[in-house]
C-alpha positions as CSV (number, residue, x, y, z in Angstrom):
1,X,32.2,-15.5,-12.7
2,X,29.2,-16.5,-15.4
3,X,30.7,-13.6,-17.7
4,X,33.8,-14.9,-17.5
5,X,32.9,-18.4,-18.6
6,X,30.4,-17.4,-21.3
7,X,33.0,-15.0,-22.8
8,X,35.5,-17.8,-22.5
9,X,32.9,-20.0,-24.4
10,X,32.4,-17.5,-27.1
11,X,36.1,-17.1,-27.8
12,X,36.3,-21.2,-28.0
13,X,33.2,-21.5,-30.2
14,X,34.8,-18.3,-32.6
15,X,38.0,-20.7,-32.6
16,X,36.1,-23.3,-34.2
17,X,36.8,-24.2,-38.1
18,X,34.2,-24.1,-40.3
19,X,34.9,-27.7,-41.1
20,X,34.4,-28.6,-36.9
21,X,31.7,-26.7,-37.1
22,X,28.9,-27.9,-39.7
23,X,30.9,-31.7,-38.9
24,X,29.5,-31.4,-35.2
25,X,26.2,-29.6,-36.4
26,X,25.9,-32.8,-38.9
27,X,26.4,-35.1,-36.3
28,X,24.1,-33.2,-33.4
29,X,21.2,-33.8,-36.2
30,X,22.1,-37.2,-37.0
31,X,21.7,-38.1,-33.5
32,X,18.9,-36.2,-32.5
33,X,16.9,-37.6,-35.8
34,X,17.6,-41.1,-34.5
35,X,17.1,-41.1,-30.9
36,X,14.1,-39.6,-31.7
37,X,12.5,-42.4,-34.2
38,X,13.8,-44.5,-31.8
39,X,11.5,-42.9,-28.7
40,X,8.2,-41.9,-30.9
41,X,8.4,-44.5,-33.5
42,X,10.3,-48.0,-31.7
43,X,9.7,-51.2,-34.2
44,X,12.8,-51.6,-35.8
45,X,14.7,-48.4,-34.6
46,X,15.3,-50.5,-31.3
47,X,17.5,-52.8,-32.8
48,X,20.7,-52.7,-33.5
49,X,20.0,-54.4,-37.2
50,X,17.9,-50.9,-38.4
51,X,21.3,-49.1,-38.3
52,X,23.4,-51.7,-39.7
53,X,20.6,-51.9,-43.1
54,X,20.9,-48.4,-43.5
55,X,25.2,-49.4,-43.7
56,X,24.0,-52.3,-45.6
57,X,21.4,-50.3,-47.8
58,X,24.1,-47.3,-48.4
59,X,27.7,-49.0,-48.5
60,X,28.4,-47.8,-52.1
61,X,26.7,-44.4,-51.5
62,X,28.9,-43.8,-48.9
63,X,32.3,-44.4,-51.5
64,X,30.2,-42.4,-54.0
65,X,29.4,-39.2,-51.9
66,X,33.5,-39.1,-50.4
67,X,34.5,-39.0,-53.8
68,X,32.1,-36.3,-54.9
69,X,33.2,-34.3,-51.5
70,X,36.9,-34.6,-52.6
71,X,35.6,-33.3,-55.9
72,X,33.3,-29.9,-54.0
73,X,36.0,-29.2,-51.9
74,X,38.4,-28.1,-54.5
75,X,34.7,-26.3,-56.1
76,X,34.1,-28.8,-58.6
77,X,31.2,-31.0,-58.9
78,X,30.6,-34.3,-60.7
79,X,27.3,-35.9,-61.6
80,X,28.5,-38.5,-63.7
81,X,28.7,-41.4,-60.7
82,X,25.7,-42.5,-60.6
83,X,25.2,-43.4,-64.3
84,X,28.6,-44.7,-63.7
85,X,27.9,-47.1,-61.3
86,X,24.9,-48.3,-63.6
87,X,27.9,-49.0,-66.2
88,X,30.1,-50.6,-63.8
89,X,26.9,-52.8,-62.5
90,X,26.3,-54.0,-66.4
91,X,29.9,-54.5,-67.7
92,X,30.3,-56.8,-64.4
93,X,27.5,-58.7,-65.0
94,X,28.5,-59.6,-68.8
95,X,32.2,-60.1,-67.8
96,X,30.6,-62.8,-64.7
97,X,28.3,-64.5,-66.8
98,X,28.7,-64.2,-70.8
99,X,32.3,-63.7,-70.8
100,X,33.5,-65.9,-68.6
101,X,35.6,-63.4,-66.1
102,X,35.8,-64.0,-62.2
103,X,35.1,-62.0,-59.2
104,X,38.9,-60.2,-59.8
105,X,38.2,-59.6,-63.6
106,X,35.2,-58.0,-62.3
107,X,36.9,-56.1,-59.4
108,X,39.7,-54.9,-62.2
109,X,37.3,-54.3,-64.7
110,X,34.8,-52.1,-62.3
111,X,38.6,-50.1,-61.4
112,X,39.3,-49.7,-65.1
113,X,36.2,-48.3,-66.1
114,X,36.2,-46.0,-63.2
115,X,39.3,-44.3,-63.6
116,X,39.1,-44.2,-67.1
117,X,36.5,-41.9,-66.1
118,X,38.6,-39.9,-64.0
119,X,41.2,-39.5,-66.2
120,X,39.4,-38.4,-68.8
121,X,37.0,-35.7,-67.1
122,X,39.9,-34.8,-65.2
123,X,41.9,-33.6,-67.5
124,X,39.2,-31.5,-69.3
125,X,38.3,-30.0,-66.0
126,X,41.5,-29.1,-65.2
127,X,44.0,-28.5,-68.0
128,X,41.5,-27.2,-70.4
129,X,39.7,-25.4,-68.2
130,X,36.3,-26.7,-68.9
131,X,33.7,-26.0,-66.6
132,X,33.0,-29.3,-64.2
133,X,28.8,-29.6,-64.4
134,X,29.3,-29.4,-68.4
135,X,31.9,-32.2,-68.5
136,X,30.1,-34.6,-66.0
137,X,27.3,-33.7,-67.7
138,X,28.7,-35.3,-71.1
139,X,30.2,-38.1,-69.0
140,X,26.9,-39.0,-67.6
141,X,25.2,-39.2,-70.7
142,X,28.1,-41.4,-72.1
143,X,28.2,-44.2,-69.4
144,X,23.9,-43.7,-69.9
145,X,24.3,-44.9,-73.5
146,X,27.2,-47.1,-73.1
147,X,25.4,-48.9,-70.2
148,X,22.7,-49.5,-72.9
149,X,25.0,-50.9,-75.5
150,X,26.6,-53.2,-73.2
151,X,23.6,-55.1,-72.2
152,X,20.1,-53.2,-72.7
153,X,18.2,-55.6,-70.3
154,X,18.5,-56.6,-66.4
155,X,19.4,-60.2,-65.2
156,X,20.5,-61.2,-61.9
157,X,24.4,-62.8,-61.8
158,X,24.8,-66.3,-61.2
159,X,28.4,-66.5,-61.2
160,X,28.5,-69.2,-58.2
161,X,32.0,-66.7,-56.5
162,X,30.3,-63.9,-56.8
163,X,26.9,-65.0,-55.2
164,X,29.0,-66.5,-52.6
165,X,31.0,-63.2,-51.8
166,X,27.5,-61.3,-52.3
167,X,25.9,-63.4,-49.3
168,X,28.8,-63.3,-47.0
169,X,28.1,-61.9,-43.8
170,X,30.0,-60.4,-41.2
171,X,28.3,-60.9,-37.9
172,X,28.5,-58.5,-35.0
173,X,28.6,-60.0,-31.3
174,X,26.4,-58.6,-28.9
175,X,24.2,-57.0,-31.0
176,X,21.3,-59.4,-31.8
177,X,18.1,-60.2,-30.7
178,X,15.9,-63.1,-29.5
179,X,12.4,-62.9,-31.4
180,X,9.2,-64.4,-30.7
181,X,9.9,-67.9,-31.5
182,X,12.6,-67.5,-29.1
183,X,15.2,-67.8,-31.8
184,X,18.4,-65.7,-31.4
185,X,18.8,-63.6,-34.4
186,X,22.4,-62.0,-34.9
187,X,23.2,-58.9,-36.5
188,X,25.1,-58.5,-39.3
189,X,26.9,-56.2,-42.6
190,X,28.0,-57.1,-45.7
191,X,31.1,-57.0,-46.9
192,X,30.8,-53.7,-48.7
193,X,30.1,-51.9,-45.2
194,X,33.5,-53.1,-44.1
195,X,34.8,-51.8,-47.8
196,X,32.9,-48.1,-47.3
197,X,34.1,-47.7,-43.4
198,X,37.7,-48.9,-44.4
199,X,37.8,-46.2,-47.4
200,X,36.3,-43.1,-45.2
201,X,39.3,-43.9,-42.7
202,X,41.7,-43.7,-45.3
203,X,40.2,-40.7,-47.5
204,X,40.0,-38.9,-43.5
205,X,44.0,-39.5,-43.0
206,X,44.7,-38.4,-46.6
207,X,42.8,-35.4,-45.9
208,X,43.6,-34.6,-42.5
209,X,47.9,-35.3,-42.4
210,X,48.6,-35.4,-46.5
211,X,49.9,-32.5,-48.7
212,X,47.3,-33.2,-51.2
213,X,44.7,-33.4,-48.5
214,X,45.6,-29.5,-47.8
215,X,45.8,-29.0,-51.0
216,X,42.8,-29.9,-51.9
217,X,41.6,-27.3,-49.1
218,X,43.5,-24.8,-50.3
219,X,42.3,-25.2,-53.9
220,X,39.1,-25.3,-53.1
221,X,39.3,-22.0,-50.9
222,X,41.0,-19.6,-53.4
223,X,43.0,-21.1,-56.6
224,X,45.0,-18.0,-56.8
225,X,46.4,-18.5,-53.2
226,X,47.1,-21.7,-53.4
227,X,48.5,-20.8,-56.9
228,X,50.8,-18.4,-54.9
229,X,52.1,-20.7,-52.6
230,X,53.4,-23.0,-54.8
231,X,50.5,-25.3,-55.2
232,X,50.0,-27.1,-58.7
233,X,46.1,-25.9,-59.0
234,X,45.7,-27.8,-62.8
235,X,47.2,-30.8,-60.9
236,X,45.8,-30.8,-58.0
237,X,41.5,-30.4,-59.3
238,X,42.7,-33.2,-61.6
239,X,44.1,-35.6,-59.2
240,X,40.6,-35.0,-57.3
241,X,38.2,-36.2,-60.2
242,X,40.8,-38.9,-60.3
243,X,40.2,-39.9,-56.9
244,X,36.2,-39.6,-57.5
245,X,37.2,-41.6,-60.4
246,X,38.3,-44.4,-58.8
247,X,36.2,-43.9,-55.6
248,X,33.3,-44.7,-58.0
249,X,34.7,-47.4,-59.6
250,X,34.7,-49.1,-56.2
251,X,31.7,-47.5,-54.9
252,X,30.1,-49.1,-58.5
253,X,31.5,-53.0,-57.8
254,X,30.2,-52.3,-54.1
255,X,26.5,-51.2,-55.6
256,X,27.3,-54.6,-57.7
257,X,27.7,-56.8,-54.7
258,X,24.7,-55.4,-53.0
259,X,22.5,-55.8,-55.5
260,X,23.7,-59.1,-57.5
261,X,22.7,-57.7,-60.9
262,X,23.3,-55.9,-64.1
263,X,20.7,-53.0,-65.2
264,X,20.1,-50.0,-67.2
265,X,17.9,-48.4,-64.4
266,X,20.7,-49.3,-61.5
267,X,22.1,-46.3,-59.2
268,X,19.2,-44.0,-60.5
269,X,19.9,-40.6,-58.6
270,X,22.4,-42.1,-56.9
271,X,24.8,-38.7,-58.1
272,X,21.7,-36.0,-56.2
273,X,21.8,-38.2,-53.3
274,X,25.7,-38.2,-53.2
275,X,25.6,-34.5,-53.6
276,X,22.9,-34.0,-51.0
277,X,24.8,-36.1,-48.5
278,X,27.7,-34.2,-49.0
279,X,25.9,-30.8,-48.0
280,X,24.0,-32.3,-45.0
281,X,28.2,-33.4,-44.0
282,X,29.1,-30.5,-44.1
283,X,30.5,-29.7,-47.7
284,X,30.3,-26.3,-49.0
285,X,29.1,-26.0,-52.8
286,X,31.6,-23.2,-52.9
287,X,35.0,-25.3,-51.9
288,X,37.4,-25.1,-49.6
289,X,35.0,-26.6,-46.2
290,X,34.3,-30.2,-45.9
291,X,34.6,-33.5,-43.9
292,X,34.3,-37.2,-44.9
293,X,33.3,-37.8,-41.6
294,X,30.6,-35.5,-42.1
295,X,29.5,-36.5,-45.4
296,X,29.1,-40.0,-43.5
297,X,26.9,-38.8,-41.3
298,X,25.3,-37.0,-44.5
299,X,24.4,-40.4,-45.8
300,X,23.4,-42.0,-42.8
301,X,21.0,-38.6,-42.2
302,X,19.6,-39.0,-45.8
303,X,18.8,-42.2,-45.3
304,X,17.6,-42.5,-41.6
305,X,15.0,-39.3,-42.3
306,X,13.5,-41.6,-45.5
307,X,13.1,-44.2,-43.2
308,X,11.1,-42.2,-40.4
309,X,9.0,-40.8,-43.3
310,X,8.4,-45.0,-44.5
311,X,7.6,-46.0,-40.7
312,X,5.1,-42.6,-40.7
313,X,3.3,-44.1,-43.1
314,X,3.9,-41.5,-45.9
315,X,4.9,-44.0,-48.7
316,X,4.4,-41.5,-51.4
317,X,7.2,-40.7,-53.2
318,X,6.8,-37.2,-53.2
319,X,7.1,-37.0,-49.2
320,X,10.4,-38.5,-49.4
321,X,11.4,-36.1,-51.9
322,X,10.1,-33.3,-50.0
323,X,11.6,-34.0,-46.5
324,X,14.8,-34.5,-48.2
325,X,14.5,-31.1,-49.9
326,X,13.7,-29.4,-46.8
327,X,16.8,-31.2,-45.2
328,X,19.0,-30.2,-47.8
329,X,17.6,-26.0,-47.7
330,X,18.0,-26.0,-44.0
331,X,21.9,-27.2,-44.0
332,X,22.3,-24.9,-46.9
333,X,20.5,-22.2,-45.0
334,X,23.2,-23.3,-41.8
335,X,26.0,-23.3,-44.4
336,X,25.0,-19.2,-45.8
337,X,24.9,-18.6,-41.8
338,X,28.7,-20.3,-41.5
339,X,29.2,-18.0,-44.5
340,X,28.2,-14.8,-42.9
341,X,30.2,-15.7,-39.6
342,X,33.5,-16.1,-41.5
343,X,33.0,-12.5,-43.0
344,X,32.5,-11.3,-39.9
345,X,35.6,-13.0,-38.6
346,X,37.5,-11.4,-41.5
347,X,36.4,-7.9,-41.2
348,X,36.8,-8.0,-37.4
């Protein structure tokens, strides 16, 4: 009767996609990292605020890493978004408060700049056949020096809409606390949370139930396949560094709203972390496997294990850096091991 159920077991767990897989993996860790700050460390873990700043903290990481899982899955890469967001922060800023623009110049202007990207390093990637690392590459070094030329110092905006919409909170019932004055302290988001949760529902449908969601799959998995069954391949890997296009021109205005300013040094790293986040989710380097919902999980992961290392009391830099590397080897590691089993799978 055990053999039985364990064989049945096996056969559902060899059933499994690749995707389902690392997705639950990402999400097992996720869990188990939290649950467990909140046993050995407590202090702010306990409340329900700690995991709504880490929301707060990583709204326009969140936009930035879907896009650049869109991008991996078809077996590209871009790490131009995070000197792009730095451009869309500045250009903003100067279009608020020297130019006299409003939040929607702002909002169209952020857009703009961000598929203008996208279209740009799309089609080099795609119809010329350029390699993706090289162009992004390029690209990140051109918003760098643009960013520069647009405004070369920082400044906080003081557009009175935009501060307004910047400190607009969106308060969750049930979820506050009472502190030691006795003062009842609700929890809250910002409005970029809502943006980020709202655009990982839509990028999960378009993935899930679209034709280009598949085909971005299928791309991703084996161009000359997808090439076979009809499936514009050129089209396709350019329609995703669209998307990632405009994913971080709203992922940029969202980084914007968070932090109120214009600066050269804004976003710094922002394109390894959306990259990392992406792997912890789930996203294979080599195309073809991923999950927004994992990468999701990927950022909020990232960010909760920095965190436990800041309450540890390691406030080096270089212990951040270390446990993320060691994060980011042993998902690779798990994503070789999925690898390995899908071989298996085919030769059996």
């Amino acid at each position: 009767m055990m053999k039985t159920a364990f064989n049945k077991k096996t056969r559902k767990l060899a059933m499994m996609s690749d995707t389902n897989l690392l997705l639950t993996i990402t999400i097992v860790v996720f869990v188990l990292m939290y649950l467990s700050a909140m046993l050995f460390i407590g202090r702010g873990f306990l409340r329900f605020q700690m995991f709504f700043n880490i929301l707060n903290e990583n709204a326009a990481l969140i936009i930035l890493s879907c896009g650049m899982s869109i991008v991996m899955i078809t077996g590209g890469i871009d790490i131009s978004v995070g000197k792009l967001t730095a451009l869309i922060c500045m250009s903003a800023a100067v279009n608020l408060d020297y130019q006299g623009g409003n939040v929607m110049t702002a909002v169209l202007l952020s857009l703009a700049i961000g598929i203008a990207f996208g279209l740009v390093q799309g089609y080099l990637v795609a119809y010329l056949d350029i390699q993706p690392f090289i162009v992004t590459l390029a690209g990140m070094f051109f918003a760098k020096g643009m960013t520069t030329i647009v405004n070369s110092t920082q400044f906080n905006v003081e557009n009175e809409a935009f501060v307004a919409l910047k400190n607009t909170r969106v308060y969750v019932p049930g979820t506050g606390y009472v502190n030691r004055l006795g003062v009842y302290v609700p929890s809250y988001v910002e409005i970029g949370v809502i943006i980020a949760l709202l655009t990982v529902a839509l990028l999960f449908v378009i993935l899930r139930w679209t034709k280009l969601g598949r085909s971005f799959y299928a791309v991703g998995g084996n161009s000359q396949s997808a090439n076979m069954l009809g499936i514009n391949v050129k089209r396709t890997k350019f329609l995703a560094h669209l998307l990632c296009g405009l994913l971080a021109g709203i992922g940029g205005f969202v980084y914007f709203l968070h932090v109120g300013s214009g600066a050269p040094s804004h976003a710094t790293g922002a394109e390894m972390n959306a990259i990392a986040s992406s792997i912890i989710g789930g996203t294979m380097l080599t195309g073809g496997v991923g999950n927004i919902i994992g990468t999701l999980f990927g950022v909020l992961s990232l960010s909760t294990i920095k965190n436990i290392v800041t309450m540890l009391g390691l406030d080096d830099a270089w212990w951040t850096n270390i446990t993320v590397a060691l994060m980011i080897c042993i998902f690779l590691v798990v994503q070789s091991v999925v690898l390995l089993r899908k071989r298996g799978k085919t030769k059996a």
